[in-house]
LOVOVEX-507085 format. One record per residue (C-alpha): x, y, z; residue in three letters. Coordinates in nm, 4 decimals. Layout:
# LOVOVEX-507085
R        xx        yy        zz  type
R         X         Y         Z   ALA
...
//
This chain:
# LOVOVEX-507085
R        xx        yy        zz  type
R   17.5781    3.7309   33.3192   UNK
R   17.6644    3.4014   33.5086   UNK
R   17.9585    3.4114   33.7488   UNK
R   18.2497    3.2222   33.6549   UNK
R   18.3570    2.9238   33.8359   UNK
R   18.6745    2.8179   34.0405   UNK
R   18.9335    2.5933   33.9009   UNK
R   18.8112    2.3179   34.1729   UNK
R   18.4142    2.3808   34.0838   UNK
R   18.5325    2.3225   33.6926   UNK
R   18.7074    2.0330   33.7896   UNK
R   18.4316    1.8323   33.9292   UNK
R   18.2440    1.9031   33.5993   UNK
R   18.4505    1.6798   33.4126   UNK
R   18.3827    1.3023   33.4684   UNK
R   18.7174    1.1787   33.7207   UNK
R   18.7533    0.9703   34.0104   UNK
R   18.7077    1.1354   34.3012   UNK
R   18.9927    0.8862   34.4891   UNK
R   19.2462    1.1066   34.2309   UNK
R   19.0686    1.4276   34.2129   UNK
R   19.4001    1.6098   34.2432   UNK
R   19.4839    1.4912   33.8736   UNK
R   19.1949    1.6974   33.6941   UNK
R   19.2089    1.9363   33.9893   UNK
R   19.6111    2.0395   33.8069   UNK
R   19.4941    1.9910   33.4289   UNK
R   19.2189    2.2340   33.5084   UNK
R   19.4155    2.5260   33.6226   UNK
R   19.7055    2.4525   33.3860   UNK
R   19.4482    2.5508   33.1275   UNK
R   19.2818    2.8158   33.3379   UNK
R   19.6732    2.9497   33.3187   UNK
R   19.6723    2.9324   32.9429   UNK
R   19.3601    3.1413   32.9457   UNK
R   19.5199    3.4054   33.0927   UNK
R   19.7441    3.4868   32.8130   UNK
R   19.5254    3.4299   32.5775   UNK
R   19.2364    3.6851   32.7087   UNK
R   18.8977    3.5202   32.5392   UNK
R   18.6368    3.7867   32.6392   UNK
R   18.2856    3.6503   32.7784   UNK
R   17.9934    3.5647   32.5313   UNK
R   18.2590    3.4366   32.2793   UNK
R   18.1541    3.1755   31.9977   UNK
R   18.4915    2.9327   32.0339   UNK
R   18.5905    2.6184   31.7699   UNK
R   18.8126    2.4471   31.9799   UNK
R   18.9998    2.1493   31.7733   UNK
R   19.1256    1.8076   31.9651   UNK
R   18.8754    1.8116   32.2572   UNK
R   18.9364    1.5156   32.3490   UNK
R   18.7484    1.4567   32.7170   UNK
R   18.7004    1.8530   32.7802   UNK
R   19.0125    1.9313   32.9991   UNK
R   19.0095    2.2855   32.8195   UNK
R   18.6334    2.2745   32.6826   UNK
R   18.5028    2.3327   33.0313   UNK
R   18.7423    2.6302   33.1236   UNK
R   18.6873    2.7699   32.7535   UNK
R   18.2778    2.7452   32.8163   UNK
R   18.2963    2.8844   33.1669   UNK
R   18.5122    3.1846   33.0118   UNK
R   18.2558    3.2518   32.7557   UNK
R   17.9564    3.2311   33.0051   UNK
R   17.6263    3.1688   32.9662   UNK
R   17.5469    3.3755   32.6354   UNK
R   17.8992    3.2567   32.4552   UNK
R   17.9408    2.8973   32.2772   UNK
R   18.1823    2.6721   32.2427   UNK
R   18.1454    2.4273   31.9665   UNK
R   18.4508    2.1156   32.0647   UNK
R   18.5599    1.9035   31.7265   UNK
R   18.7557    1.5815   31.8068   UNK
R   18.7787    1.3103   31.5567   UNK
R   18.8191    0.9999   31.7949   UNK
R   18.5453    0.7567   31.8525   UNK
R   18.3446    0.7832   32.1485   UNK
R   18.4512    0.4704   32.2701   UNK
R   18.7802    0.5493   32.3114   UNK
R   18.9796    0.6403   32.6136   UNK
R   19.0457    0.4970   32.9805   UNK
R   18.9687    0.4711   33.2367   UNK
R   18.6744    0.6898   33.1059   UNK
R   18.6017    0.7024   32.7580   UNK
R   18.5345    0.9844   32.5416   UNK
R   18.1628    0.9436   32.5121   UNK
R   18.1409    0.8913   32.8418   UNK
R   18.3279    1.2034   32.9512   UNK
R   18.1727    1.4509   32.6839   UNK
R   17.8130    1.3310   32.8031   UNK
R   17.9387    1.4056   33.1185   UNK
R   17.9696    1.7287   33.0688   UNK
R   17.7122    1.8024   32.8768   UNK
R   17.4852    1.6800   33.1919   UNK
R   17.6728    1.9658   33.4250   UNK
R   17.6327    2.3562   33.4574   UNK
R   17.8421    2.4319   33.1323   UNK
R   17.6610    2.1626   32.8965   UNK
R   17.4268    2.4140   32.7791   UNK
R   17.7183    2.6324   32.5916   UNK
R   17.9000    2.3398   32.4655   UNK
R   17.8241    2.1210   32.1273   UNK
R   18.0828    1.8508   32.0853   UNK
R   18.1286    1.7187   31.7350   UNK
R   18.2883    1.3875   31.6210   UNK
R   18.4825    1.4989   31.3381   UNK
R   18.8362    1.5318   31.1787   UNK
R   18.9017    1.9085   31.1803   UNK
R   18.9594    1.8920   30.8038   UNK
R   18.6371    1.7896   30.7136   UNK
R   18.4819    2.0147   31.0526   UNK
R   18.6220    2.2759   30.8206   UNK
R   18.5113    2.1791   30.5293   UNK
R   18.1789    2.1631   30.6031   UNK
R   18.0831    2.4756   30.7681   UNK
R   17.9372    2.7721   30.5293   UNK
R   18.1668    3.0325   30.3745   UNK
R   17.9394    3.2777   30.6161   UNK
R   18.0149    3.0884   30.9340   UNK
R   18.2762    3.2699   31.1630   UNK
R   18.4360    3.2155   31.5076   UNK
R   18.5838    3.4625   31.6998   UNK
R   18.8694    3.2551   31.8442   UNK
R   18.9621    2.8888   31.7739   UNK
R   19.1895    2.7111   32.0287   UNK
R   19.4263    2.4101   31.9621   UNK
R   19.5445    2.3444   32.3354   UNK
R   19.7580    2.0723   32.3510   UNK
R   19.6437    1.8468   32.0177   UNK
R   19.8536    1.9942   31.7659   UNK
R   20.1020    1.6575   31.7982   UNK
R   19.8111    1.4611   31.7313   UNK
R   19.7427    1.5715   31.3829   UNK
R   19.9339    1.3248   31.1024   UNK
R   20.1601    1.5405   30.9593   UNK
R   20.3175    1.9257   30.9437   UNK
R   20.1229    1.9716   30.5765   UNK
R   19.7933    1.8400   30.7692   UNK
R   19.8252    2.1377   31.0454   UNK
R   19.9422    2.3874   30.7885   UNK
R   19.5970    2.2533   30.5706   UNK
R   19.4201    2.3195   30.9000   UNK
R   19.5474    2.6566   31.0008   UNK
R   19.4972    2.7444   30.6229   UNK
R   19.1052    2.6806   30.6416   UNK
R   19.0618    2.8365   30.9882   UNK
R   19.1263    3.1817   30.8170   UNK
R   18.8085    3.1888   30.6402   UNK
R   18.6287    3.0466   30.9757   UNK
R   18.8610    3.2677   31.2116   UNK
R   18.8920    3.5729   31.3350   UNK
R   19.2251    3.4102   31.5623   UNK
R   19.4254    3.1096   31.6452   UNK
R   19.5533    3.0217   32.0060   UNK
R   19.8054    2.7692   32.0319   UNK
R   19.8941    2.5906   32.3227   UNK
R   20.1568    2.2953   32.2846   UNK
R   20.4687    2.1631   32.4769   UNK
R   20.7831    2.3347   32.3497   UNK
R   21.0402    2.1185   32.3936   UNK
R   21.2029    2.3377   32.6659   UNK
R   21.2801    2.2179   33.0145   UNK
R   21.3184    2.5177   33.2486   UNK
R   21.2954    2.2955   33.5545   UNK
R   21.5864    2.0128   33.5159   UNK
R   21.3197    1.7712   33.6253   UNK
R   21.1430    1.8026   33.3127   UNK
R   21.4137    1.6866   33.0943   UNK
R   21.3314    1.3086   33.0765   UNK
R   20.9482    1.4546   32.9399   UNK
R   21.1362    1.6023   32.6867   UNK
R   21.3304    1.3383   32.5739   UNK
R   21.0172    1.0754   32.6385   UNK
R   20.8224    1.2946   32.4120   UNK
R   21.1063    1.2785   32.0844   UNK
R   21.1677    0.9470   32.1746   UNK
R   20.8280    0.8520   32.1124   UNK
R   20.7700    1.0402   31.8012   UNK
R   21.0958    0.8643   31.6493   UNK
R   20.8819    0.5858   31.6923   UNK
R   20.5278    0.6566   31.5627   UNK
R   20.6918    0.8520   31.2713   UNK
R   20.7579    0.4884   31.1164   UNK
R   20.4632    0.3871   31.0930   UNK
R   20.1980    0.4392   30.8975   UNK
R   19.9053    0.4835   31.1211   UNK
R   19.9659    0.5839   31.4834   UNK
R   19.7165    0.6093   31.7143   UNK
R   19.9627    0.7397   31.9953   UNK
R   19.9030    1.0897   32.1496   UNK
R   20.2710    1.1437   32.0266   UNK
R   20.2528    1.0939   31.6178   UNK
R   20.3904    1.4583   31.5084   UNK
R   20.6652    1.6607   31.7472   UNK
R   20.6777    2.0263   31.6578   UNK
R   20.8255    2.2986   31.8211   UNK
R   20.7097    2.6407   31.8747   UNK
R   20.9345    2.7357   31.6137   UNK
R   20.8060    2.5045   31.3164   UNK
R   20.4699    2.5772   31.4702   UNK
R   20.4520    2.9362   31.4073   UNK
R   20.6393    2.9056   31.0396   UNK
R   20.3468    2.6956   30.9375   UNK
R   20.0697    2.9472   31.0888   UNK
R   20.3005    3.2337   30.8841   UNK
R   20.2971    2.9790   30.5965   UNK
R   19.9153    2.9895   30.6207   UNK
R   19.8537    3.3783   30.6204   UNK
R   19.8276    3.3965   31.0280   UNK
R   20.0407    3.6943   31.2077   UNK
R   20.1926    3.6281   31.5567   UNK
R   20.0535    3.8888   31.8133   UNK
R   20.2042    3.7593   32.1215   UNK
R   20.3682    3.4108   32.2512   UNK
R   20.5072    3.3261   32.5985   UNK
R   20.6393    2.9745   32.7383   UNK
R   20.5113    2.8916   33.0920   UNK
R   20.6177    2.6146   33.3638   UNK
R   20.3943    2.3624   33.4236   UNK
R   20.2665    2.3482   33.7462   UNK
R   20.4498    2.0375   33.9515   UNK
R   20.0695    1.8764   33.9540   UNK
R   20.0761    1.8101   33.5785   UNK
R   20.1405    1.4420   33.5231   UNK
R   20.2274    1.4361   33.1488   UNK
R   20.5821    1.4150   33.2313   UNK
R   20.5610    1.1137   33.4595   UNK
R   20.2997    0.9529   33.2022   UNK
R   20.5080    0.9834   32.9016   UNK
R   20.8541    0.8753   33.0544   UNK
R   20.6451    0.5617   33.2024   UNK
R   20.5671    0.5076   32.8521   UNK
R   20.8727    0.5186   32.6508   UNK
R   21.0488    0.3195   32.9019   UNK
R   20.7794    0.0263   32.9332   UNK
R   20.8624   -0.3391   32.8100   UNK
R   20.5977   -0.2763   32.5438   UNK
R   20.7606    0.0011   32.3896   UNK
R   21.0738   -0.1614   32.3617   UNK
R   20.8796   -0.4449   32.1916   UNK
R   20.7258   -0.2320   31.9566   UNK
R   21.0534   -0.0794   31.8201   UNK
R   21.2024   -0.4036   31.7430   UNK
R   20.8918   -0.5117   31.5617   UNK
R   20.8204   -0.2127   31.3954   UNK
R   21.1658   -0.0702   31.3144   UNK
R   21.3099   -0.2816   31.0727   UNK
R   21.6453   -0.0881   30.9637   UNK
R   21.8643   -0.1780   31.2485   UNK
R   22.0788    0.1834   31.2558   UNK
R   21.7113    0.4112   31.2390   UNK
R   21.6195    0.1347   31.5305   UNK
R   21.9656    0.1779   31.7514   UNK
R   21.8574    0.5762   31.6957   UNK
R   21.5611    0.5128   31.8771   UNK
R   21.6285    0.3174   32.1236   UNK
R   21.9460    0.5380   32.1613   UNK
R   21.6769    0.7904   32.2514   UNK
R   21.5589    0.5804   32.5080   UNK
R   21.8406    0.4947   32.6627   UNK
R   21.8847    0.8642   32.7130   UNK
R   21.5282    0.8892   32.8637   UNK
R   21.6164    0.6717   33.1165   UNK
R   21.9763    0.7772   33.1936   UNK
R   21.8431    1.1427   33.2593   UNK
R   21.6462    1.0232   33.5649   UNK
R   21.9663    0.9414   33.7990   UNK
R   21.9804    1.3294   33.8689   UNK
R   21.6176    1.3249   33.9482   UNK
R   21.5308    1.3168   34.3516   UNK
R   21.2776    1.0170   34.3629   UNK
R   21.3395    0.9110   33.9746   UNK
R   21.0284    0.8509   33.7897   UNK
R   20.8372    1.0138   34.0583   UNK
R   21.0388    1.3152   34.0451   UNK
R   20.9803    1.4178   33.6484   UNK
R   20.7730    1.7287   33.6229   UNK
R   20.6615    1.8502   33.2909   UNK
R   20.8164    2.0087   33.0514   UNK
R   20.7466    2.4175   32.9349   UNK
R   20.4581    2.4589   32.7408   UNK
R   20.4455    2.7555   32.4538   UNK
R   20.1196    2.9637   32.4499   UNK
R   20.0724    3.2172   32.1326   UNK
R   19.7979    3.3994   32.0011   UNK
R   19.7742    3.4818   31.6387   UNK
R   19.5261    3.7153   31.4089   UNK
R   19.4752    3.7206   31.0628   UNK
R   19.6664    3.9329   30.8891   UNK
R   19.4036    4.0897   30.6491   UNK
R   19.3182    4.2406   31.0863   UNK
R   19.6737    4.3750   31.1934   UNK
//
């Protein structure tokens, strides 16, 4: 049995800049904190959904050690991403300590899903933070749906909308601001396209024959950028731009940018404004199939 690695040792895994190593250094144990309440046990066989670069694929492999598996399914291309892209960041990876117990595959989850055998079963798959990247509601219910013939549970990790800390607020708001947005189009390619809550969340697992065991909200740690990233966002020049060119009914566009408005307003309370927005709370839940309660 290998011994597991420190949140710093996991960190350098991933491909960052050294220059801003604190930045991976905080999105590694902000996941390392999500596997605590989620309890994977070692030699595991994962699906993890929305991969992306590996932020949680490394801590999920070095939880599962050496004789578990974690197979990571993100549909993006591998030429996507900066300053690193994603094929750059999963080969990466897959050159370190922890490539051996990872297989990355370039695939929408739905047809991930679709392809496996009726006879092919995980013992946990993890959605940790990429649930607002799928299309719609009825495309995660579709999802969750499929996983219970794959599954033997679902772990959900996803920002909930809440703002313990005051200085998360503006994330928040950033975060519905930019989904008022991308919900008008028809394609969106933003990392904001569907905004669920932690209550819509678990209706759809319900909806799709999962039970809830157990579900918790934590702080983020005050290292977590996300905040700062998607209030810099919503309130850049560009996004303005985009509503007026993509929001042609002028009331659902002064709703909008009524949202942003707020955004920004929310920062004068803030100690060092933009600088000052920490995350917002992030809901973690665990859920089993029913047909095993």
């Amino acid at each position: 049995m290998s011994t597991q690695l420190d949140a710093a040792s996991i960190a350098r895994i991933s491909l960052h800049d050294p220059i801003h190593f604190r930045i991976q250094h905080s999105q590694t144990i902000h996941r390392l904190a999500l596997l605590q309440h989620w309890n994977i046990p070692t030699d595991s066989n994962v699906l993890e959904l929305g991969c992306g670069q590996g932020d949680c694929t490394t801590v999920l492999a070095n939880a599962v050690g050496e004789q578990g598996k974690v197979v990571a399914v993100d549909p993006a291309d591998l030429d996507y991403g900066a300053p690193y892209t994603l094929g750059q960041a999963q080969g990466h990876i897959s050159e370190g300590p922890l490539g051996k117990q990872i297989t990355w595959v370039q695939q929408t989850p739905q047809d991930y899903l679709s392809s496996l055998p009726d006879s092919t079963v995980f013992d946990t798959t993890v959605l940790a933070h990429s649930l607002w990247y799928f299309a719609s509601p009825a495309v995660i219910l579709s999802t969750f749906q499929a996983l219970k013939q794959h599954s033997k549970r679902l772990l959900l990790a996803e920002w909930s909308l809440v703002a313990t800390h005051p200085s998360a607020q503006p994330h928040v708001l950033a975060a519905l601001t930019q989904a008022a947005l991308e919900c008008r189009k028809k394609d969106s390619v933003s990392n904001v396209r569907t905004v669920l809550g932690p209550k819509r969340l678990t209706q759809l697992a319900l909806a799709a024959g999962w039970r809830l065991q157990k579900e918790t909200r934590v702080q983020a740690d005050e290292g977590l950028l996300d905040g700062q990233w998607e209030v810099a966002a919503c309130l850049s020049s560009s996004f303005e731009r985009e509503v007026q060119e993509q929001v042609r009914d002028e009331r659902e566009r002064a709703v909008v940018l009524a949202a942003r408005d707020a955004c920004e307003a929310s920062l004068e309370g803030i100690s060092g404004g933009r600088k000052g927005v920490r995350s917002m709370d992030v809901w973690v839940a665990s859920f089993v199939s029913e047909a095993d309660v």
